[in-house]
NUPAGU-817030 format. One record per residue (C-alpha): residue in three letters; chain; z, y, x. Coordinates in steps of 0.02 Angstrom, whole numbers, plus 32768, in hexadecimal, padded with zeros to 4 digits. Each point is the difference from the previous one (the first is absolute). Layout:
# NUPAGU-817030
REC rest kette   zz   yy   xx
REC  ALA     A    Z    Y    X
...
***
This chain:
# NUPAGU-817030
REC rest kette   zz   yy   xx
REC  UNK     A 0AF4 1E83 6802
REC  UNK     A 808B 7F94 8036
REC  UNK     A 80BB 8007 7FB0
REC  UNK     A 8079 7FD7 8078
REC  UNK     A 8064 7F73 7FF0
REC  UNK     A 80B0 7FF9 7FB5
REC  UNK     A 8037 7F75 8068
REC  UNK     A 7FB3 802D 80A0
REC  UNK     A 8062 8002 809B
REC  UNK     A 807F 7F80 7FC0
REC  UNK     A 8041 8072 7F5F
REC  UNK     A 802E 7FDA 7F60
REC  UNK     A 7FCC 802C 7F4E
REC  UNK     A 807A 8039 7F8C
REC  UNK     A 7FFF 7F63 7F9A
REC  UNK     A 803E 7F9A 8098
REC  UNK     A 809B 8057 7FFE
REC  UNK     A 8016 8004 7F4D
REC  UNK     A 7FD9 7F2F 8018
REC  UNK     A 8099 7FF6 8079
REC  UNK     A 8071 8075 7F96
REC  UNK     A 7FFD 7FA9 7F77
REC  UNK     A 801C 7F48 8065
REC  UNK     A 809E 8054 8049
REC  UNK     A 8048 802C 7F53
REC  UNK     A 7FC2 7F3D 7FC2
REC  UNK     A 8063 7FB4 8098
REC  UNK     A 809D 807C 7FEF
REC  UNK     A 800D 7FD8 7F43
REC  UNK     A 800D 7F55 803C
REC  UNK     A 806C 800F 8082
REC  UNK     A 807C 8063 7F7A
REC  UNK     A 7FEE 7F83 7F7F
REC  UNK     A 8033 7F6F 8078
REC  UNK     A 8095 805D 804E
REC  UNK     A 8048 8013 7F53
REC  UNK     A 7FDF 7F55 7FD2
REC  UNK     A 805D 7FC5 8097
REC  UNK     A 808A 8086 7FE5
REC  UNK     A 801D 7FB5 7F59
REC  UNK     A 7FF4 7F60 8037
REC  UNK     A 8092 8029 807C
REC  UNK     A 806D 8049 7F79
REC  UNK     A 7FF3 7F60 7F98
REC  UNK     A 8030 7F94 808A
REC  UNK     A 8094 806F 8032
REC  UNK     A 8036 7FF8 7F4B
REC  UNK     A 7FEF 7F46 7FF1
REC  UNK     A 8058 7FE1 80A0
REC  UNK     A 8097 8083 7FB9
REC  UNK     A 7FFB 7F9D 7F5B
REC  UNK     A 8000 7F4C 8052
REC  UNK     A 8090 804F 8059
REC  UNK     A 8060 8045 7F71
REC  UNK     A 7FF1 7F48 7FAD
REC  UNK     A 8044 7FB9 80A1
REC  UNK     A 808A 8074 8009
REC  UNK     A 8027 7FFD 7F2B
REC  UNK     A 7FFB 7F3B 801F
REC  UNK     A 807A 8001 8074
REC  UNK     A 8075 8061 7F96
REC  UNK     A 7FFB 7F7D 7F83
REC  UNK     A 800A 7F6C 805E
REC  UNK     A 80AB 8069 804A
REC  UNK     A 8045 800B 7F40
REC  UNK     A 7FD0 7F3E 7FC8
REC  UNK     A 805B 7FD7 809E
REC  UNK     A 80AB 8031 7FC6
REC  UNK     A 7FE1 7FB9 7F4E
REC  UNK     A 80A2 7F84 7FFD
REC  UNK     A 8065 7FA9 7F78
REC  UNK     A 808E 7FCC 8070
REC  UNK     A 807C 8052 7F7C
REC  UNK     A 7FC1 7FAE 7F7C
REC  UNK     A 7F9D 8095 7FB6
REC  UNK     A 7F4B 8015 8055
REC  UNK     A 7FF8 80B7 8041
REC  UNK     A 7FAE 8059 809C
REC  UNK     A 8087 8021 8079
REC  UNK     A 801B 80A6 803C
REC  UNK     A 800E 8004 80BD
REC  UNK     A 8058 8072 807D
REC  UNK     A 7F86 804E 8064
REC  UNK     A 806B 7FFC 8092
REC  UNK     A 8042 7F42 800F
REC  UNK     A 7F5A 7FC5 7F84
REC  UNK     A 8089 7FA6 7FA7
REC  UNK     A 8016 7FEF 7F51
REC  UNK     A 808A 805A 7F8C
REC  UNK     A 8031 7FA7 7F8B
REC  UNK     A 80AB 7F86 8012
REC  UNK     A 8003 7F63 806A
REC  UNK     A 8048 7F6D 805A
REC  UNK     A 7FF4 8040 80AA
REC  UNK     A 800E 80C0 7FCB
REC  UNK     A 80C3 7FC9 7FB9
REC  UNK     A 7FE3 7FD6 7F5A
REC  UNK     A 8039 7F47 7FFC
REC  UNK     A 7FEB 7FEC 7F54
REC  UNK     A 7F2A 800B 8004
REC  UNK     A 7F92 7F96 7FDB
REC  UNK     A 7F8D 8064 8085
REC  UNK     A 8025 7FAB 80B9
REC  UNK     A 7FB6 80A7 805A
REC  UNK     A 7FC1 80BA 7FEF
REC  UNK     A 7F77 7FD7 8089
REC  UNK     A 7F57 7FD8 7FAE
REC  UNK     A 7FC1 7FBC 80A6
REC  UNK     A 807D 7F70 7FD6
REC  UNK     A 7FC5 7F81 7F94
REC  UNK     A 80A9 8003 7F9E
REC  UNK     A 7FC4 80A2 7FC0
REC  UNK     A 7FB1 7FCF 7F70
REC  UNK     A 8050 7F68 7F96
REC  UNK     A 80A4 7FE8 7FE2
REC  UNK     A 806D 7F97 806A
REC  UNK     A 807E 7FF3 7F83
REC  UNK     A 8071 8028 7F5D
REC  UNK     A 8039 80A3 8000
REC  UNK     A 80B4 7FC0 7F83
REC  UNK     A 8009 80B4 7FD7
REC  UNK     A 7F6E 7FE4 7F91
REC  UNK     A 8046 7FC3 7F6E
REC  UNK     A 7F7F 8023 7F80
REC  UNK     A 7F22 7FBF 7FF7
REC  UNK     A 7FA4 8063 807D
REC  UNK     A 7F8E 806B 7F9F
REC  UNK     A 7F4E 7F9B 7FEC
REC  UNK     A 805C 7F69 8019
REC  UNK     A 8091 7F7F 7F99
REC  UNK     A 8056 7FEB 80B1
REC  UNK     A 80AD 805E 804A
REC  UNK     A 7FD7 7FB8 80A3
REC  UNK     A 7F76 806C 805B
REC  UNK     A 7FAA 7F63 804D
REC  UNK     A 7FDD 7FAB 7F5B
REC  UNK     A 7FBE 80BB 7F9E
REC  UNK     A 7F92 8013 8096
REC  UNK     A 7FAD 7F56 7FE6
REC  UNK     A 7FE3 802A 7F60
REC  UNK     A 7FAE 80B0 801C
REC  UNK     A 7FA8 7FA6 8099
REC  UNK     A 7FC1 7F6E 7F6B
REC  UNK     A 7FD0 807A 7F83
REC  UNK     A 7F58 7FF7 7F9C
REC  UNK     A 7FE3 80A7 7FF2
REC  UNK     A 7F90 80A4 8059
REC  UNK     A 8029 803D 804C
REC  UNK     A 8091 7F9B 8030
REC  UNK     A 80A7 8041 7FFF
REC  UNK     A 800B 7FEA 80CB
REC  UNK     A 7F73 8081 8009
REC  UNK     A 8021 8075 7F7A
REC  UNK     A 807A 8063 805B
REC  UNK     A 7F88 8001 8099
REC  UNK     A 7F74 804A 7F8F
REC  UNK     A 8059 8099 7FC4
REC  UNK     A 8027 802A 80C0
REC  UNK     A 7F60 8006 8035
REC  UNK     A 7FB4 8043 7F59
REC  UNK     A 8099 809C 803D
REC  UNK     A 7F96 8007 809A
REC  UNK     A 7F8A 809C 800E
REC  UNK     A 7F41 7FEB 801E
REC  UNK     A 7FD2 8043 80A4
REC  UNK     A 7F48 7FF1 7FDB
REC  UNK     A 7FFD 805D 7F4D
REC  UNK     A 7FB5 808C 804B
REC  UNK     A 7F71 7F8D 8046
REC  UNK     A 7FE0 7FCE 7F59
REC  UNK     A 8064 7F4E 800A
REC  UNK     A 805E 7FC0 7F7E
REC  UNK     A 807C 7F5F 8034
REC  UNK     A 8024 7F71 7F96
REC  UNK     A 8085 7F8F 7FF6
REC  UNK     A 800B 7F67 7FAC
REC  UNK     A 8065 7F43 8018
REC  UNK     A 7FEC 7F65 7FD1
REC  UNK     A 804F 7F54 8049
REC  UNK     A 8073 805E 806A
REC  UNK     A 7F6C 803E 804B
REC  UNK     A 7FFE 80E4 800C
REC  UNK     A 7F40 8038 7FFA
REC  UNK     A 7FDB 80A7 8042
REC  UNK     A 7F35 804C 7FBB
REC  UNK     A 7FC9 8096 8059
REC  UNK     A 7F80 805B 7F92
REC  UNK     A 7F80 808E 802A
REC  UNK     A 7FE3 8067 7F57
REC  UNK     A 7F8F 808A 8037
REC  UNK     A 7F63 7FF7 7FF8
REC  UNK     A 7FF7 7F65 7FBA
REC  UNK     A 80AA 7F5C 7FF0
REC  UNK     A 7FEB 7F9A 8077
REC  UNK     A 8094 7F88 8057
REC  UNK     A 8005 8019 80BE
REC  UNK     A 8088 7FA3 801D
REC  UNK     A 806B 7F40 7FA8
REC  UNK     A 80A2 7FEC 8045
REC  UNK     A 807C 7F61 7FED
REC  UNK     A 80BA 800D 804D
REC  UNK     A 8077 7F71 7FF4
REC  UNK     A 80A8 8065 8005
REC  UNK     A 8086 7F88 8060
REC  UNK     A 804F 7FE4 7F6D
REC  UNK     A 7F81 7FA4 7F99
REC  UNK     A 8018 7F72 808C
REC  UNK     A 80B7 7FE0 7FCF
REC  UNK     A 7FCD 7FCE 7F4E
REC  UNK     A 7FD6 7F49 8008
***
């Protein structure tokens, strides 16, 4: 006698399906696996972009605070400015004080940063220096052997006063000088120290000592 066939009639046997089940849960596994990998993949680049961004923005920042390193008065400092006329405050020339040695409180003039003259109220050596007269003590901070050099030292503890706006990335900043020069390492910690990022800035003043 005859059995019938399973598959007669354009059916299926039960293993068929079972066949095509278990395909479907292969290919969606796969299909999972890949989205997350690209998902992740997406957050990593959004977070490098924000970090390459940060760096930007941090660099900026410190290029802003070497610009207004001066020694016009005969003591190197970073000026404080007025955020409304981007002036500096401290006593001048052409803000009334005729007895400076600073010609100007505008760091966008070049006067800004050396002296222009003897201040004859100084009557005693500028500190760092053997020299009354505020041209003469700055040549001799600008000549000096040592790092960092006294022209930069002030500029160092500014930005060192600046806070980290990638510390909660995991980035540590680094600043360091040497020949005038202000260099600025960004560092990933986590997961493993790596630099992302070497920075040099010439601040303004560095040019003036010759």
């Amino acid at each position: 006698m005859n059995r019938p066939n399973p598959t007669a009639n354009g059916g299926f046997t039960i293993v068929e399906p079972l066949i095509l089940l278990v395909m479907l849960l292969i290919v969606s596994s796969g299909t999972s696996v890949l989205i997350d990998s690209i998902n992740r993949s997406s957050v990593s680049a959004r977070l490098q972009i924000k970090i390459n961004e940060d760096i930007e923005s941090d660099i900026a920042t410190v290029r802003g605070v070497a610009d207004r390193l001066t020694c016009c008065s005969g003591t190197c400092l970073v000026a404080t400015l007025n955020a409304s006329t981007g002036l500096a405050t401290f006593p001048s020339v052409d803000s009334g004080t005729a007895t400076s040695s600073c010609a100007t409180n505008n760091p966008r003039n070049s006067a800004f940063f050396f002296p222009t003259r003897d201040d004859t109220t100084t009557a005693s050596p500028i500190p760092g220096s053997t020299s009354a007269r505020e041209p003469d003590a700055v040549t001799e901070l600008c000549n000096s052997t040592t790092e960092p050099s006294p022209v930069m030292t002030p500029l160092l503890t500014a930005v060192n006063a600046l806070p980290n706006p990638l510390a909660a990335q995991n980035i540590t900043r680094v600043f360091s000088s040497q020949n005038k020069v202000l260099r600025v390492i960004y560092q990933e910690t986590v997961p493993t120290t790596r630099v992302l990022r070497l920075v040099s800035i010439v601040p303004p003043m560095a040019n003036f000592c010759t």
